[in-house]
mmCIF file as gemmi writes it, N, C-alpha and C atoms, coordinates in Angstrom:
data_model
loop_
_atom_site.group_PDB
_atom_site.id
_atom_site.type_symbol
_atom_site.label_atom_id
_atom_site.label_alt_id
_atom_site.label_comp_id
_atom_site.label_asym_id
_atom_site.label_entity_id
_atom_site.label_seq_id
_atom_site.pdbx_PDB_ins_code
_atom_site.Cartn_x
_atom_site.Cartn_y
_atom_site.Cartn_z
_atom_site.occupancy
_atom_site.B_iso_or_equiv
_atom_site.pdbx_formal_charge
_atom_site.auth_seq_id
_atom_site.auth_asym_id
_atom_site.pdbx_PDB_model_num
ATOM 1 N N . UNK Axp A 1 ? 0.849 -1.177 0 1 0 ? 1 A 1
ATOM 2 C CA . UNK Axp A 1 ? 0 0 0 1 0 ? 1 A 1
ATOM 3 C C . UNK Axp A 1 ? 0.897 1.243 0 1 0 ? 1 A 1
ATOM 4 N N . UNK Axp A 2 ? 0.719 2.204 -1.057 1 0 ? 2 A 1
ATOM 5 C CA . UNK Axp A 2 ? 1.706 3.4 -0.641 1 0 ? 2 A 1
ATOM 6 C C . UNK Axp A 2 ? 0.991 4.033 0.346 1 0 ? 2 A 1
ATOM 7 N N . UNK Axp A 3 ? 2.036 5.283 0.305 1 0 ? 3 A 1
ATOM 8 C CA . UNK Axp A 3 ? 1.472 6.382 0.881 1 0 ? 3 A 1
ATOM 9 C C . UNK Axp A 3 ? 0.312 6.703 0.485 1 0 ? 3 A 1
ATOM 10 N N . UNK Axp A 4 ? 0.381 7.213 -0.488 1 0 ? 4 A 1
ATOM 11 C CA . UNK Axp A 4 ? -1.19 8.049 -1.054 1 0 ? 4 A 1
ATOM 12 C C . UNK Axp A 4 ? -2.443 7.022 -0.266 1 0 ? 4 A 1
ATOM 13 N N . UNK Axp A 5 ? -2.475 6.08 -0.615 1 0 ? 5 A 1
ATOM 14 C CA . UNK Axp A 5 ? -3.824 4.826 -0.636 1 0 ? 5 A 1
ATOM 15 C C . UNK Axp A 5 ? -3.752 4.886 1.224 1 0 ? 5 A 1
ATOM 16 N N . UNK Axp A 6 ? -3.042 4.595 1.821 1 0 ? 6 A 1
ATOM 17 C CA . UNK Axp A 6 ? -2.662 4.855 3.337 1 0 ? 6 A 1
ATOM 18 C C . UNK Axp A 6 ? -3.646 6.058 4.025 1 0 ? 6 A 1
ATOM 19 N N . UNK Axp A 7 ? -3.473 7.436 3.223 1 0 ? 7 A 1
ATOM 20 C CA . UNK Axp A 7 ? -3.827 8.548 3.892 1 0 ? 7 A 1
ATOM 21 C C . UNK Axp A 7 ? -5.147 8.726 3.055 1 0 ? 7 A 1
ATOM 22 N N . UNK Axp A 8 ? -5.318 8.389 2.241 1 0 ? 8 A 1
ATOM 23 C CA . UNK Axp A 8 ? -6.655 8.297 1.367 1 0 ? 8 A 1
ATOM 24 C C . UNK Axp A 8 ? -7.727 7.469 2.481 1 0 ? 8 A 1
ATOM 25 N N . UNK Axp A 9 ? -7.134 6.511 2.998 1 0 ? 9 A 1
ATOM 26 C CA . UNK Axp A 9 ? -7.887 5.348 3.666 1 0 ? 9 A 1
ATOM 27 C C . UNK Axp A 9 ? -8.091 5.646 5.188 1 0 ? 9 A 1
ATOM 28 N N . UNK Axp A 10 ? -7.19 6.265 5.723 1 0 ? 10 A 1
ATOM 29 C CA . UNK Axp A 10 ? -6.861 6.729 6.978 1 0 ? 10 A 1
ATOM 30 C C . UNK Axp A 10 ? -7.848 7.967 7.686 1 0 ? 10 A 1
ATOM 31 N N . UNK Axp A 11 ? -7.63 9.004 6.681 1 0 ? 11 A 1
ATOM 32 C CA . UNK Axp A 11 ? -8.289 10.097 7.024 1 0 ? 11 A 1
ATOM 33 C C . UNK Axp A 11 ? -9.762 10.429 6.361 1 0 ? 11 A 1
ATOM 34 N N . UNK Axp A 12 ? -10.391 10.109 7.261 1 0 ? 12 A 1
ATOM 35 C CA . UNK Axp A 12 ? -12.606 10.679 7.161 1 0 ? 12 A 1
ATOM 36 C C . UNK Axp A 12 ? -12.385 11.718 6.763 1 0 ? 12 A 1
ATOM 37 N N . UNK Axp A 13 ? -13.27 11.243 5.163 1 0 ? 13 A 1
ATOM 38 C CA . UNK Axp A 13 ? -13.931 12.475 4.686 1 0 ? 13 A 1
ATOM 39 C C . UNK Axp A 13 ? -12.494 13.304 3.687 1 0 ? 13 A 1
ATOM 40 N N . UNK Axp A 14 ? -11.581 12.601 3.744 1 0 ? 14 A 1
ATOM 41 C CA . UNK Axp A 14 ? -10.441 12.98 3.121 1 0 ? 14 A 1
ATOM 42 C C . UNK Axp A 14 ? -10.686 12.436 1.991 1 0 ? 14 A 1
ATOM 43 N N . UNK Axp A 15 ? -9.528 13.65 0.869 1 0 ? 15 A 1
ATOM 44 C CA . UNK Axp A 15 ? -9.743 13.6 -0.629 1 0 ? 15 A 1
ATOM 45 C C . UNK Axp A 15 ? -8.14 13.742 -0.445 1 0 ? 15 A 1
ATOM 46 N N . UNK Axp A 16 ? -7.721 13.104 -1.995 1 0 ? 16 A 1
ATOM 47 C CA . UNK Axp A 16 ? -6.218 13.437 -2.592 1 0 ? 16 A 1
ATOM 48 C C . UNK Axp A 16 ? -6.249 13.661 -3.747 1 0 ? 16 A 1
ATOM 49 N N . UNK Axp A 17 ? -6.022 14.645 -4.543 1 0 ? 17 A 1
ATOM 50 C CA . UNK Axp A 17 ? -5.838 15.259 -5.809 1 0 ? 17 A 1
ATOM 51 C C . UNK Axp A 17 ? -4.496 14.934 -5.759 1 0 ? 17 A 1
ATOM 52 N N . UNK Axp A 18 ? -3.994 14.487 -7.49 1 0 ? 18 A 1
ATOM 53 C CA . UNK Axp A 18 ? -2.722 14.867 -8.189 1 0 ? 18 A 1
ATOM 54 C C . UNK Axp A 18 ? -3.249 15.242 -9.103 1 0 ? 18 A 1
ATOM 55 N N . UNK Axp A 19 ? -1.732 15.981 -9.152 1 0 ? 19 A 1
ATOM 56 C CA . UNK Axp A 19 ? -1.86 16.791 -10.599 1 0 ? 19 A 1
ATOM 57 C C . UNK Axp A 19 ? -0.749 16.531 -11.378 1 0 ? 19 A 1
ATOM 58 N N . UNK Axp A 20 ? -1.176 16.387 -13.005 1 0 ? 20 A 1
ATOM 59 C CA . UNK Axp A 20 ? -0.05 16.188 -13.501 1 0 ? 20 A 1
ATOM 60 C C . UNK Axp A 20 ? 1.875 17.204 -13.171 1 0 ? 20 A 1
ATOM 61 N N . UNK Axp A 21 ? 2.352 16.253 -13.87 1 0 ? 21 A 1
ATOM 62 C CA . UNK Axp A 21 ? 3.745 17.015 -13.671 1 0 ? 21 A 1
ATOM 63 C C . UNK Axp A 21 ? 4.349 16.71 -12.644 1 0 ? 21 A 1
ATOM 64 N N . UNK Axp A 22 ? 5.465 17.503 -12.748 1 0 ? 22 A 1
ATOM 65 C CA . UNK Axp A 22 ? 6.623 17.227 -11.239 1 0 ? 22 A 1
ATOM 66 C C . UNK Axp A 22 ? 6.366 18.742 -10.445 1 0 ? 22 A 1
ATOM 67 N N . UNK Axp A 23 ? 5.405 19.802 -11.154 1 0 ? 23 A 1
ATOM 68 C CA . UNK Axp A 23 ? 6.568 21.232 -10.861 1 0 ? 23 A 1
ATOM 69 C C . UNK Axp A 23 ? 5.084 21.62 -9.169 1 0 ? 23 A 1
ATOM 70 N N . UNK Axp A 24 ? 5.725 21.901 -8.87 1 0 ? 24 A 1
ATOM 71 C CA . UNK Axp A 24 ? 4.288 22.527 -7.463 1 0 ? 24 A 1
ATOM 72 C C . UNK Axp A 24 ? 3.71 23.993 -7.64 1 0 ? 24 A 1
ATOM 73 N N . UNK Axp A 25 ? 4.702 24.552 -8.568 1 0 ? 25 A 1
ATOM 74 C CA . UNK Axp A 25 ? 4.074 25.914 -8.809 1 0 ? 25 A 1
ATOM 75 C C . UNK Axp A 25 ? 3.351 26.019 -10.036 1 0 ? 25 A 1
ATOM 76 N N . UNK Axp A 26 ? 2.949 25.422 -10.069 1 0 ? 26 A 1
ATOM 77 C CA . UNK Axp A 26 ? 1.711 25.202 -11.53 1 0 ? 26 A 1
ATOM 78 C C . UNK Axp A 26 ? 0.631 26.183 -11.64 1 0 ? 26 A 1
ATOM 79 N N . UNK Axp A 27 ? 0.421 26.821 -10.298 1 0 ? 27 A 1
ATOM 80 C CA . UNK Axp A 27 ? -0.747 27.786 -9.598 1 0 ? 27 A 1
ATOM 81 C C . UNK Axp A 27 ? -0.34 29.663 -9.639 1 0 ? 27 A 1
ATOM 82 N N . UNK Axp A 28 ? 1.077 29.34 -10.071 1 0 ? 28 A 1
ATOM 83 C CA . UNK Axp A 28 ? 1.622 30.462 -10.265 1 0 ? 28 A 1
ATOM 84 C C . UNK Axp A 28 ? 1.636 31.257 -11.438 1 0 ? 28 A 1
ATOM 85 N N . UNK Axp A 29 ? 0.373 32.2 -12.11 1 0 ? 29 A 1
ATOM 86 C CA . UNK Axp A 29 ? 0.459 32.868 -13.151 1 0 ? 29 A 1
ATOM 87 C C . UNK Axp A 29 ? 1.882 33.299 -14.199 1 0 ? 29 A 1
ATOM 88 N N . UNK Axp A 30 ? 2.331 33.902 -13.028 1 0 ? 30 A 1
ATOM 89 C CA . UNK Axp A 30 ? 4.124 34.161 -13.774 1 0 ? 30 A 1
ATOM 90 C C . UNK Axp A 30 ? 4.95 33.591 -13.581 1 0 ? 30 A 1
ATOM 91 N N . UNK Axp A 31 ? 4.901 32.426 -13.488 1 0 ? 31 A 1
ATOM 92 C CA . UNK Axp A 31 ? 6.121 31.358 -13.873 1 0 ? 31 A 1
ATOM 93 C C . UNK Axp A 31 ? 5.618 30.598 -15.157 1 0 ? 31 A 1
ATOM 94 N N . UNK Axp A 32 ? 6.615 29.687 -15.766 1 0 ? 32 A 1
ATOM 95 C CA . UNK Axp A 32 ? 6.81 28.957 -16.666 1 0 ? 32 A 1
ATOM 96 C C . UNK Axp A 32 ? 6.097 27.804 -16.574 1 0 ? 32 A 1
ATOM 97 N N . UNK Axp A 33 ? 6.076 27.231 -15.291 1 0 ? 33 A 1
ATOM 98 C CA . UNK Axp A 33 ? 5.286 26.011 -15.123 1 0 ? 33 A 1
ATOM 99 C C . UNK Axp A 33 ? 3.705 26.392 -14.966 1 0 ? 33 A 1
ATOM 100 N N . UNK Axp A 34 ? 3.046 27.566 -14.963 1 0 ? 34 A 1
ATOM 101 C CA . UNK Axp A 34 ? 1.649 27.876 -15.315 1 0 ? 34 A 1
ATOM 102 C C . UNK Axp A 34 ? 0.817 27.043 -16.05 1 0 ? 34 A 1
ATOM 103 N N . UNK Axp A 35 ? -0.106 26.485 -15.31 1 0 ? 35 A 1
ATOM 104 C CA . UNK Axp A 35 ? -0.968 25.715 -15.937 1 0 ? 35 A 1
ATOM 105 C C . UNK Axp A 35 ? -2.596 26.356 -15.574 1 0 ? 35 A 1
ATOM 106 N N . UNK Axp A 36 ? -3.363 27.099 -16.25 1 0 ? 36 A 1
ATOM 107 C CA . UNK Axp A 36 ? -4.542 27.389 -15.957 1 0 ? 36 A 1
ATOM 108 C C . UNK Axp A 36 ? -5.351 26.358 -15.705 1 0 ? 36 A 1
ATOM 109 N N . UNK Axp A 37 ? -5.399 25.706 -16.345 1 0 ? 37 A 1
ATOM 110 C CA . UNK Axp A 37 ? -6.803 24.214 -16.187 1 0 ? 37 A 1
ATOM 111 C C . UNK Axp A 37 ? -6.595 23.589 -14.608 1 0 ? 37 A 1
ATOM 112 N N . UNK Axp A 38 ? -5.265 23.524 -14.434 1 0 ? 38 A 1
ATOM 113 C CA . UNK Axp A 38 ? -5.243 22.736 -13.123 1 0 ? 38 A 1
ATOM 114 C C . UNK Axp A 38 ? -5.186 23.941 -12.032 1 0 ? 38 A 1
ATOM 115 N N . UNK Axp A 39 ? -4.614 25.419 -12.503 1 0 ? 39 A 1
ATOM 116 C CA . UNK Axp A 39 ? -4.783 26.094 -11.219 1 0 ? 39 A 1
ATOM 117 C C . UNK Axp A 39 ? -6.123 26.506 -10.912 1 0 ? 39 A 1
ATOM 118 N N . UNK Axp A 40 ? -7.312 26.719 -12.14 1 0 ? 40 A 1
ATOM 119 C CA . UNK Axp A 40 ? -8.459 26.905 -11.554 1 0 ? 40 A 1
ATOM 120 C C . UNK Axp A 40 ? -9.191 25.475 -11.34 1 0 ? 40 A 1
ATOM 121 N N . UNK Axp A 41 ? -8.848 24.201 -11.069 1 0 ? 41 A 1
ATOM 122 C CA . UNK Axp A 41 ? -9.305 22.966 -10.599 1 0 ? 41 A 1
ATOM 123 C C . UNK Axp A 41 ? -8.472 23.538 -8.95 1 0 ? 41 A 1
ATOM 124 N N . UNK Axp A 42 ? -7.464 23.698 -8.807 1 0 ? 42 A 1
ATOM 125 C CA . UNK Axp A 42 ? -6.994 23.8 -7.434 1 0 ? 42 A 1
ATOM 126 C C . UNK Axp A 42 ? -7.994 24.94 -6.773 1 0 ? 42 A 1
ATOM 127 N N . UNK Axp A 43 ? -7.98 26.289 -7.295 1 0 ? 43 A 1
ATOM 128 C CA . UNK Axp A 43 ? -8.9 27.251 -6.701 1 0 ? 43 A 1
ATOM 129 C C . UNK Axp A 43 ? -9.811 26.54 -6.23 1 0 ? 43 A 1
ATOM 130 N N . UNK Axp A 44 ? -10.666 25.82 -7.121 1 0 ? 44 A 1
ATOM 131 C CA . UNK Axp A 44 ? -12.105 25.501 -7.222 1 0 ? 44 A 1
ATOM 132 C C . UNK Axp A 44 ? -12.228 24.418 -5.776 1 0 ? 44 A 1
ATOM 133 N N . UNK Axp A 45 ? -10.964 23.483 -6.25 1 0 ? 45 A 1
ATOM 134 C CA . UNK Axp A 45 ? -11.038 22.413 -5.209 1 0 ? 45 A 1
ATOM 135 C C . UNK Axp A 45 ? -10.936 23.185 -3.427 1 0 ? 45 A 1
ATOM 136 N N . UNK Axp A 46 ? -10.199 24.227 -3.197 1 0 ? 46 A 1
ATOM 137 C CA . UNK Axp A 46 ? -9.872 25.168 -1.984 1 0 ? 46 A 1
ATOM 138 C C . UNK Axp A 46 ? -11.038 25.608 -1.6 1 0 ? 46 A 1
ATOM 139 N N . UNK Axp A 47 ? -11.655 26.51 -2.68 1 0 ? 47 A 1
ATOM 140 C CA . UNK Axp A 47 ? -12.195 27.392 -2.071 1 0 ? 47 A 1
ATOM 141 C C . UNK Axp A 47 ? -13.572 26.093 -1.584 1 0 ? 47 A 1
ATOM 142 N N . UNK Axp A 48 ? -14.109 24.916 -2.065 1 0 ? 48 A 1
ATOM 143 C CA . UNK Axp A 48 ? -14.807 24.045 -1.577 1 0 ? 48 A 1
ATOM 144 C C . UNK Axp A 48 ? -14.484 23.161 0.086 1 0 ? 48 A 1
ATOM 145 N N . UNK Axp A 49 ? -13.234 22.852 -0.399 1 0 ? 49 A 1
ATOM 146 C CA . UNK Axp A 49 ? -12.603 22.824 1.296 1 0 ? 49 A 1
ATOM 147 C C . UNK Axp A 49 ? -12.678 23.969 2.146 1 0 ? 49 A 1
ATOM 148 N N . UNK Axp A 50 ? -12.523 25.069 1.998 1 0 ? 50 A 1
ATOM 149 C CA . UNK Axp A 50 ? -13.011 26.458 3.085 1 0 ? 50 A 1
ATOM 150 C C . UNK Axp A 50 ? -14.111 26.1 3.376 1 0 ? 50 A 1
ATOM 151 N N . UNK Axp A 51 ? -14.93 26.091 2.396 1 0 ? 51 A 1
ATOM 152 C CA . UNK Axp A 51 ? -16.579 26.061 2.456 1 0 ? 51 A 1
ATOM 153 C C . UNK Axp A 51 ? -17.169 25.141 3.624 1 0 ? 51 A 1
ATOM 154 N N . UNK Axp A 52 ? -16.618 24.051 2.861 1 0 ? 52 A 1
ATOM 155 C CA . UNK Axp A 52 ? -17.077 23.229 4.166 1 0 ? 52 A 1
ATOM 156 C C . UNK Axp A 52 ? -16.726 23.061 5.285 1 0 ? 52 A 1
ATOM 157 N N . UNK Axp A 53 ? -15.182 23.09 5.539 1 0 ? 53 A 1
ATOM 158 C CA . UNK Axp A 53 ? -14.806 23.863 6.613 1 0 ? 53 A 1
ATOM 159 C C . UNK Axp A 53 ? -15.576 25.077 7.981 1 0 ? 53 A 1
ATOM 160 N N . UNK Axp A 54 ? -15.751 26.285 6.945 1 0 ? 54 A 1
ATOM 161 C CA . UNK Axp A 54 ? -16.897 26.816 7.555 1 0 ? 54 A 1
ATOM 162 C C . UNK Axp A 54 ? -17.499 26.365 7.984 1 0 ? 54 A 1
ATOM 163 N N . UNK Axp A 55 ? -18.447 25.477 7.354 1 0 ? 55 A 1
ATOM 164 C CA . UNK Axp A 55 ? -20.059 25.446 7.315 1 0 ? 55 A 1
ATOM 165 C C . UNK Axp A 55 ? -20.288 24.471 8.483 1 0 ? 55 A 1
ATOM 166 N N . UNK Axp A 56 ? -18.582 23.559 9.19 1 0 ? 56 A 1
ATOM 167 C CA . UNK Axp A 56 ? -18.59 23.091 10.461 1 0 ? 56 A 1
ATOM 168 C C . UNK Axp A 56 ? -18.71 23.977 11.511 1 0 ? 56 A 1
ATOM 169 N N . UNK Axp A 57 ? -18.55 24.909 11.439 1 0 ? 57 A 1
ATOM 170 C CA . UNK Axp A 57 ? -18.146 26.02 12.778 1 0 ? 57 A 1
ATOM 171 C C . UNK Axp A 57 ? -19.575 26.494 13.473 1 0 ? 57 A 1
């Protein structure tokens, strides 16, 4: 079992996104490794984790 499948399995209510590539700044408009499709999938995926987050409090 790797990691990923471990913490996938481990943690309620937990999600794991990858994203293609090696680079982590993919989310970064002015760099080279800029990827729009996956930085507004990351926004999208965040600002849904806040949400619900909140909506515990």
């Amino acid at each position: 079992m790797t990691y990923r499948t471990t913490l996938v399995k481990t943690v309620e209510e937990g999600d794991l996104f990858l994203y293609p590539g090696e680079h982590h700044l993919f989310a970064d408009s002015s760099l080279a490794d800029y990827d729009p499709k996956a930085a507004a999938q990351l926004t999208e995926r965040v600002l849904n984790f806040l949400g619900k987050s909140d909506a515990k409090k």
